[in-house]
VOMARDREN-211467 format. One record per residue (C-alpha): x, y, z. Coordinates in steps of 0.1 Angstrom, whole numbers, plus 5000, padded with zeros to 4 digits. Each point is the difference from the previous one (the first is absolute). Layout:
N
XYZ...
END
This chain:
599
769162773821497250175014502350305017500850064967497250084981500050375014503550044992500249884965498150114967496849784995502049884965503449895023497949785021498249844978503149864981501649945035497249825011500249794963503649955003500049885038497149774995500849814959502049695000501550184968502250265024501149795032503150034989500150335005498149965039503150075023500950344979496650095005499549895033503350245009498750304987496949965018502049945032502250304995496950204991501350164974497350124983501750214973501349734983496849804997498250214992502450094970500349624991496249925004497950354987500749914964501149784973503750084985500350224974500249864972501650164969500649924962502949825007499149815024500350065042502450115023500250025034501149965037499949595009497949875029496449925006497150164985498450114970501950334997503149805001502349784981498949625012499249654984496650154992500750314984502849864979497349664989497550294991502450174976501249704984496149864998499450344987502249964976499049614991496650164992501250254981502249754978497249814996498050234980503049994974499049604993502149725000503050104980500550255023500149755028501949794985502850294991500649995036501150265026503750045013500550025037502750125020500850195031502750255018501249935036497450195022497949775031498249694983500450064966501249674991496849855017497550264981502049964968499149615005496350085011499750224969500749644974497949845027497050224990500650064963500549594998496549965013498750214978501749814969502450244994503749924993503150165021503850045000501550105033503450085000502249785021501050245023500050465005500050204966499650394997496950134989501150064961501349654997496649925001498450294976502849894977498849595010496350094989501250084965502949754997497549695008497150154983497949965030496850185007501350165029502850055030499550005034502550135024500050005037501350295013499450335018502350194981501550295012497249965033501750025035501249625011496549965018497949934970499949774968497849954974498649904964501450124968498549964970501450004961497549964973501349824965502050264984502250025037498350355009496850085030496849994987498950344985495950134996497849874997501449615008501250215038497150025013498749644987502649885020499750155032496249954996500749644999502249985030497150205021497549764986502049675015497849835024501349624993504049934996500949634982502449875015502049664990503449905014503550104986501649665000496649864981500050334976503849934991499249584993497150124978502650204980498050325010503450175016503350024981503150115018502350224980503450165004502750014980499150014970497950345001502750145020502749954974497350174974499550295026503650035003500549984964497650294992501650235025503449944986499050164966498850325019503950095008501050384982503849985007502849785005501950155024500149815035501350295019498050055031500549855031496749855014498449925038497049814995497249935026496949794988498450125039499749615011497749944971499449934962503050254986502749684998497749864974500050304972501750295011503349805012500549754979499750264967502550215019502349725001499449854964500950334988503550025016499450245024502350025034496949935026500249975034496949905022499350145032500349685020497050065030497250044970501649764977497849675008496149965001498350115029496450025009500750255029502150244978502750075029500850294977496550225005499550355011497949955027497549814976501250134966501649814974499350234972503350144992498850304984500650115033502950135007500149855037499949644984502550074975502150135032501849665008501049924960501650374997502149965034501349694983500650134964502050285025502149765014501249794967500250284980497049964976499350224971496049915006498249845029496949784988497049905019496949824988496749945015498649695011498449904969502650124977498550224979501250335012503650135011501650275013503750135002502350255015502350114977504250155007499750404994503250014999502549784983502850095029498049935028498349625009496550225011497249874986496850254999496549874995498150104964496249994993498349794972499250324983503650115002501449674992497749964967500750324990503949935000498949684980497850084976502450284988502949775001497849754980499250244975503250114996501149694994497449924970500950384984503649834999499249704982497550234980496549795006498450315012496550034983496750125014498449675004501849955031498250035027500050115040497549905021499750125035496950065027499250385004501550045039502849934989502950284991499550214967503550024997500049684979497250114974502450324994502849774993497849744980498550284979503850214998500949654981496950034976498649655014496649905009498550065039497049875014500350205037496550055014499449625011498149935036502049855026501149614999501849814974496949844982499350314981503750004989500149664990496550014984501550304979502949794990497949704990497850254977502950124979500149954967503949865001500849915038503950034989499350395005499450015032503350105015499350045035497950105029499850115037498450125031500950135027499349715024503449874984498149784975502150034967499649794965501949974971499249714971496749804986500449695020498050095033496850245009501550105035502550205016503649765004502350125029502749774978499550224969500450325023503549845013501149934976499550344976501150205034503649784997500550074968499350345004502350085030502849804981499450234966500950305024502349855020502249974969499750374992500850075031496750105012497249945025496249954995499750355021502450174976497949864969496650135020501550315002500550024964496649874994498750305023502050244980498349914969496549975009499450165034500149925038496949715013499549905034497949714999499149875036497949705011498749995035497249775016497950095033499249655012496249975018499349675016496749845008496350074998500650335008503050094981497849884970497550265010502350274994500949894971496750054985499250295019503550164985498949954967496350075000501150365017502750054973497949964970496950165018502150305008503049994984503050285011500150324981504150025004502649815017503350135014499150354986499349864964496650004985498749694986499650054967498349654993498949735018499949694984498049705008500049654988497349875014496649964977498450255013497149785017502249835021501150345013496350065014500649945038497049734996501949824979503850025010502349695010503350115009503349864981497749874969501250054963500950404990499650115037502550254993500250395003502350204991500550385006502150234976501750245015502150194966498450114966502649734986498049745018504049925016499350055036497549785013499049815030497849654993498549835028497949635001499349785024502349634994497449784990502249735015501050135036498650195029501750314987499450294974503050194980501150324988501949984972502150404997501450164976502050324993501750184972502550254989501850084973503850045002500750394993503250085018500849725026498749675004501249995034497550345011497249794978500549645016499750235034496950184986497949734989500649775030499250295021496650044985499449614999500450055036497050275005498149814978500149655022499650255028497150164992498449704985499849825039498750325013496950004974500249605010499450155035497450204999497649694979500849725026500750205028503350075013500649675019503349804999500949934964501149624992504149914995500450224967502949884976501950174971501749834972502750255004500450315012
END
């Protein structure tokens, strides 16, 4: 230990030294042992320098040992943090309970159990699902049972390294202000985790297994979601190894659809044989790849793919009915064709009225608060990033049976009252429908974009992430964001910035006081007098990466074709010119894998 003290931060050997020398950790000894041995300091020193992050929802992170990583420990601490925070609700809420469940990612199962171990110890009631669930099963579970709250083990959308610790409060939505920061206090504050056993917990009637009988309500709820009868579109399916086959599937099937599953990410896996590299988030197109190649080859109207927790999908749509191509489509492109085909669809059966409402997070496109307002509904556009602020606005309406729908563009999209999450089974299912509605007029969802565009003007809406790994990726991070609000650009591309604005209170912008990735870390440049063209950048408050989220417009004046090339073209010099002012604050030095949702 000793060589290493001049190697490794003074905070990384401390908690290497703690974590090779308590009883608590042997288990994790011959990982630790190995990375000494391999002297690979860059990882230690990124597991060991600090605590994980942790965020309103919970953590989320890459497995292995260390307090910066996703372990026995770190999970305990969030479910003792969140014991503690229970118990300052009294014993009714304890007694309400807490669901539990899990997706398929590395030792789930076990922290799942571990989870009811801790809450039982601390007198507090649980129902763990019998076996993998998608994430809104168990929004929807929170507010079925009437528990206090959900928890759901899962990384989400995180590459296949990590897990983590979800957590639903009692009306099936994230904790909002100022109960957030209670909650991650609490977890920080953990010093001592209770502990009982699982098999004891379940004879003291502390753990109830359930199944069935919330999935059949689940199920039942999405069924009433459905627009159209027709059962037109043909249908490859891939749940990516994971959660999928228990919402998005089976609602595809109960509805009569033709699906077909792509048989190599059909069963659960842990080691998601289907990743990019990493990556199982198939916002990206690369992850997506293997589902479209087999929608291709059987001739499928749509190609599906949800993520591991199964609360986001993403599709590749036929753009042309006499050819079996399938081409890749946004979230912001793909709401946009659904909202105005859900609209259209109400002005039929005349139920139009302005109390309906649209609620979507400010990144993503503007196109759909031009259509929402072109049908005189309601729009709520300017929310932060994450799906807590759109399921807090839901829970606050006055009649929830207005809320219609909502998106972002991390293909998270929700439609009905029952659940405060995104539902990769509610985006399936709409996008089915939808491609069967124009396959029966003969048209694709690129043919009824086009018309869309025609209307309301051209949008390019891009997502792309620079990753930034480690101690010193972190660094940069902060250093980014401290130069960009210290000194923010005068124009980019050639386009002045008219307004820059911030969401961050303005004394956590002081460079004293700045965390990266915590609540409203968000700017956002405008680039047109119409506030239309825009680039807004944050750092993931969940990863080692920060985003850009892009976006041009045009209107249509004499050929969409001239404006679609116009408006990607400057989306282009923007993203350009935005790494070259990304340059010159962090030096230019090798930038980290960059991915686009589409491009």
């Amino acid at each position: 230990m000793e060589e290493l003290k001049n190697k490794l931060s003074e905070e990384a050997y401390s908690n290497l030294n703690k974590w090779l020398t308590d009883s608590e950790f042997t288990i994790y000894k011959d990982e630790l042992n190995k990375l000494i041995s391999d002297n690979n300091i860059i990882e230690l020193e990124d597991a060991f320098y600090t605590r994980i992050r942790i965020g309103t929802g919970g953590i989320r992170g890459k497995i292995g040992a260390g307090p910066n990583r996703i372990n026995l420990r770190t999970i305990g601490e969030a479910a003792q943090g969140l014991a503690n925070f229970i118990e300052d609700f009294g014993q009714e809420a304890k007694d309400k309970g807490v669901i539990v469940s899990h997706e398929v990612r590395k030792y789930s199962r076990d922290f799942a159990k571990l989870t009811c171990s801790i809450l039982a110890a601390n007198g507090i009631k649980t129902f763990l699902f019998d076996g993998i669930r998608a994430t809104p099963e168990v929004s929807f579970a929170v507010r079925h049972l009437q528990t206090i709250a959900g928890v759901q083990l899962t990384a989400s959308h995180n590459p296949r390294t990590d897990n983590g610790f979800k957590f639903f409060w009692t009306d099936g939505g994230q904790v909002v202000p100022p109960l957030d920061e209670k909650f991650m206090q609490l977890v920080l504050d953990v010093q001592e985790i209770k502990r009982t056993g699982f098999e004891d917990a379940e004879k003291q009637g502390f753990v109830k297994i359930i199944g069935k009988e919330v999935d059949e309500a689940y199920l039942q709820r999405l069924l009433e979601l459905s627009l159209t009868k027709s059962r037109s579109a043909k249908v490859a399916f891939s749940p990516l190894n994971s959660s999928g086959i228990t919402n998005a599937l089976p609602i595809l099937k109960q509805e009569g659809f033709d699906v077909t599953v792509l048989e190599s990410q059909a069963n659960p896996d842990e080691n998601f044989p289907g990743a990019y590299r990493d990556y199982i988030n198939p916002e990206f197109e690369q992850v997506l790849q293997p589902t479209t190649e087999f929608g291709e080859k059987i001739g499928a109207d749509i190609a599906i793919c949800t993520d591991p927790d199964g609360c986001r999908f993403a599709a590749s749509f036929k753009t042309n009915i006499n050819s079996n191509k399938l081409t890749y489509l946004t979230a912001n492109e793909i709401a946009s064709a659904m909202l105005y085909l859900i609209l259209n669809k109400i002005k039929e059966e005349g139920k139009i009225k302005p109390e309906l409402l649209l609620v979507k997070i400010f990144a993503s496109t503007t196109l759909a608060t031009d259509i929402a307002k072109s049908f005189g509904i309601s729009v709520i556009d300017d929310l932060l990033v994450g799906y807590k602020w759109i399921g807090q606005t839901v829970e606050h309406m006055k009649n929830t049976k207005d809320f219609i729908f909502s998106f972002e563009d991390t293909c998270g999209y929700c439609r009905g009252d029952f659940i405060r999450d995104k539902d990769g089974a509610i985006g399936a299912i709409t996008a089915a429908e939808m491609v069967s509605c124009l396959k029966d007029q003969g048209k694709t969802v690129t043919d009824y974009l086009n018309e869309i565009y025609l209307k309301y003007g051209y949008y390019r809406n891009v997502l792309y992430q620079v990753e930034s790994f480690g101690k010193e990726g972190f660094e940069d991070i902060v250093k980014l964001y401290k130069a960009l609000r210290a000194d923010p650009p005068k124009e980019i591309a050639g386009l002045k910035v008219v307004k820059v604005i911030d969401k961050l209170p303005e004394e956590q912008r002081k460079p004293e006081n700045y965390k990266a990735g915590v609540t409203g870390d968000e700017i956002t440049f405008i680039l047109s007098e119409d506030e239309r063209i825009r680039l807004l950048t944050r750092p993931s408050g969940t990863q080692p990466q920060f985003k850009y989220y892009l976006q041009t417009f045009g209107k249509v004046d004499v050929s969409l074709e001239e404006t679609k090339k116009e408006v990607d073209a400057l989306a282009q010099k923007i993203e350009d010119d935005m790494y070259v002012i990304q340059d010159r604050i962090l030096g230019k030095k090798e930038r980290g894998l960059i991915i686009r949702s589409h491009w």
